[in-house]
N, C-alpha and C positions, 0 to 999 in steps of 0.2 A: 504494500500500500504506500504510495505517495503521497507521505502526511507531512505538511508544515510542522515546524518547531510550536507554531501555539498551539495548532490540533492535538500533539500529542500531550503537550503542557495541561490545555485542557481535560484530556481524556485520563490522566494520572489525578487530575483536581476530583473530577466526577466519581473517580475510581476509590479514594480514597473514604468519600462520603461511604459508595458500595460497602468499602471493607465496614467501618462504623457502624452499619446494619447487619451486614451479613454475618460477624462473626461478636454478635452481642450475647452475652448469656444473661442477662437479665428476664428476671420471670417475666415482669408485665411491659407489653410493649409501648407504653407510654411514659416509660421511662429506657426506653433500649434507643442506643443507635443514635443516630442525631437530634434526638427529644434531650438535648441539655441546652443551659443555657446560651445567648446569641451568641457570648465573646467567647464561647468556646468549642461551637458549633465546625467551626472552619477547620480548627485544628489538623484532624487527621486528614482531610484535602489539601490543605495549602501544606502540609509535611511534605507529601506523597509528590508536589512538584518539584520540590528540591533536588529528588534524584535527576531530574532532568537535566543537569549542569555538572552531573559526573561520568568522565570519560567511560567510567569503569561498565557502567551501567549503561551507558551509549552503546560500546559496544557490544554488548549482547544483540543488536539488533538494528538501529545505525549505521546501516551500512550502503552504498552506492547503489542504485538501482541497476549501473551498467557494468562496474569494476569491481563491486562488492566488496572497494575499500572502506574502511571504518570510517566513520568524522574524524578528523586529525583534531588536534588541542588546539593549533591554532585558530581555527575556525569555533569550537568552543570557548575560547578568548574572547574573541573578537564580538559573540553570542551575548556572555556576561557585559563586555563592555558596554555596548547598546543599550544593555535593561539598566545599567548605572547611567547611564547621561542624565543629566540632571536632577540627580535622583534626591541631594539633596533639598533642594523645591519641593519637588513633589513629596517628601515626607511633609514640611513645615503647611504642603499647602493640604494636606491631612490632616495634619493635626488642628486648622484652622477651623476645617471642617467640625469636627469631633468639641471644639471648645465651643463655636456658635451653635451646635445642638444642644448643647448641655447648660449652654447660658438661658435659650429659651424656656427649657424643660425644666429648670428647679425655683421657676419664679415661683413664689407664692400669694404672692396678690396680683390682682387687676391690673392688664399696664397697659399707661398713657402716654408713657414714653413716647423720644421720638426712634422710630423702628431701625432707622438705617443707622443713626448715631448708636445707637446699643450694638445693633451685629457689628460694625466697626468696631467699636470696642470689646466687646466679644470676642475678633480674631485680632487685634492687635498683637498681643504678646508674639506671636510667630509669625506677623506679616515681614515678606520681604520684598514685596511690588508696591508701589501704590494703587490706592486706591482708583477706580474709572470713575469719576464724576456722571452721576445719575445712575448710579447701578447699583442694585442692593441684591447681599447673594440669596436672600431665604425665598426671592420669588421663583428663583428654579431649583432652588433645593428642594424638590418633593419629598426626598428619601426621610427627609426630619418631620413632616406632617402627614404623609398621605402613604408614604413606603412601608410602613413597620419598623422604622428604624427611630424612633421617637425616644431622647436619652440613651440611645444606643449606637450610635453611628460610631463612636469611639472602638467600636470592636473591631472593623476595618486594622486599623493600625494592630491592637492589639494582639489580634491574630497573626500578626505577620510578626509579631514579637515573641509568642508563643512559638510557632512551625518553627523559626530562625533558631530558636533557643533549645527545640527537640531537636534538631534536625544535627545539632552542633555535638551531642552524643555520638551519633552516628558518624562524623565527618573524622571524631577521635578514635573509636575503636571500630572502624572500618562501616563502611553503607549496607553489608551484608551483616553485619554483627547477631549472632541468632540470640544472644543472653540481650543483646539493645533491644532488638525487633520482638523479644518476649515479652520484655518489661510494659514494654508500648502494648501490644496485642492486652496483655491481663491490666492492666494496671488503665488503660484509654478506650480502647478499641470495644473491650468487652463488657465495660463497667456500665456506661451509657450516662443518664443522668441521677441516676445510684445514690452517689455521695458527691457532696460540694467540687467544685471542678478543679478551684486547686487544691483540694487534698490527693485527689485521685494523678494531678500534675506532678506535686512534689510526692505523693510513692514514685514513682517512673523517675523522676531527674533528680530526687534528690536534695533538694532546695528549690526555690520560687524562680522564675524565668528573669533574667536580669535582659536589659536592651545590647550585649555586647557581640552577641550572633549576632543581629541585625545587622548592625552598624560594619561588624565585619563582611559579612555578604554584602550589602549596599558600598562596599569600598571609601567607606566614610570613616571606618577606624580600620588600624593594621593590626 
């Protein structure tokens, strides 16, 4: 099959939810499988793309459709490079997002505010553009009133702070590791929404998920 690098990015994303359900042992199914909370729904999908950026795991399958040579590294280099171009922005302009949902969402009175002057200030703390004069972000932001993502929209990022900081097990004691890929399977995969998510996080890692896998995969720390 002639699949693009995001089709199969995608199909490892999809595949992971798959495992989340398929391989749950929880009794009742409204608590099995992706029935856990939003910021920790992602988890096991967005883990599952990360093999996508190892040689090792390339080539099992990666290979020329006419010379049946592997992808070279370099070409996987040059892969990662691309998903880093500006990736600093695009974090802060995440996180912009995630602080104007959450600014909305824990008002507790009536507001008369004026609307634009608040979401500005809302994402100040991690703006790096200026602002466009006559433009205010909550009129196309659906995903914070009308998506389900309402005080949640933070799970985006945080998700990516979660897979980054599993994934970083795997990257130390090998991508195939079967005592890694255990822990994950009883300890994530099987638990569902069982017990609080980071309990069931730190059995499997050990301690709480810190932002320093990220930051290293996003090539923003060394």
């Amino acid at each position: 099959a002639l699949l693009t690098y995001d089709e199969v990015e995608t199909f490892l994303h999809e595949f992971g939810h798959g495992l989340h359900g398929m391989l749950t042992r929880c009794q009742y199914s409204y608590l099995s499988g992706t029935n856990v909370p939003r910021d920790f729904v992602e988890l096991p999908s967005q883990f599952m793309e990360n093999f996508l950026g190892e040689k090792e795991f390339l080539d099992t399958f990666a290979k020329h459709y006419q010379t049946n040579e592997p992808m070279p590294q370099d070409l996987i280099d040059k892969i990662k490079a691309s998903q880093n171009y500006h990736v600093a922005y695009a974090c802060t302009r995440q996180l912009s997002f995630g602080y104007l949902d959450m600014a909305w969402h824990t008002i507790t009175e009536p507001f008369s505010g004026n609307v634009i002057e608040f979401g500005n200030k809302a994402m100040e703390q991690v703006k790096v553009l200026p602002v466009v004069p006559n433009t205010q972000m909550e009129t196309a932001f659906t995903h914070i009133f009308s998506g389900g993502y309402a005080a949640g929209y933070y799970s985006y990022k945080w998700s990516e702070v979660l897979d980054a900081d599993a994934f970083s097990v795997f990257k130390e004691k090998g991508i195939y590791n079967k005592k890694a890929a255990n822990a994950f399977r009883k300890n994530i995969l099987e638990r569902g929404g069982t017990e609080p998510a980071m309990t069931l996080y730190k059995r499997f890692r050990g301690q709480e998920p810190t932002i320093d896998a990220l930051m290293i995969r996003d090539g923003i720390k060394k």
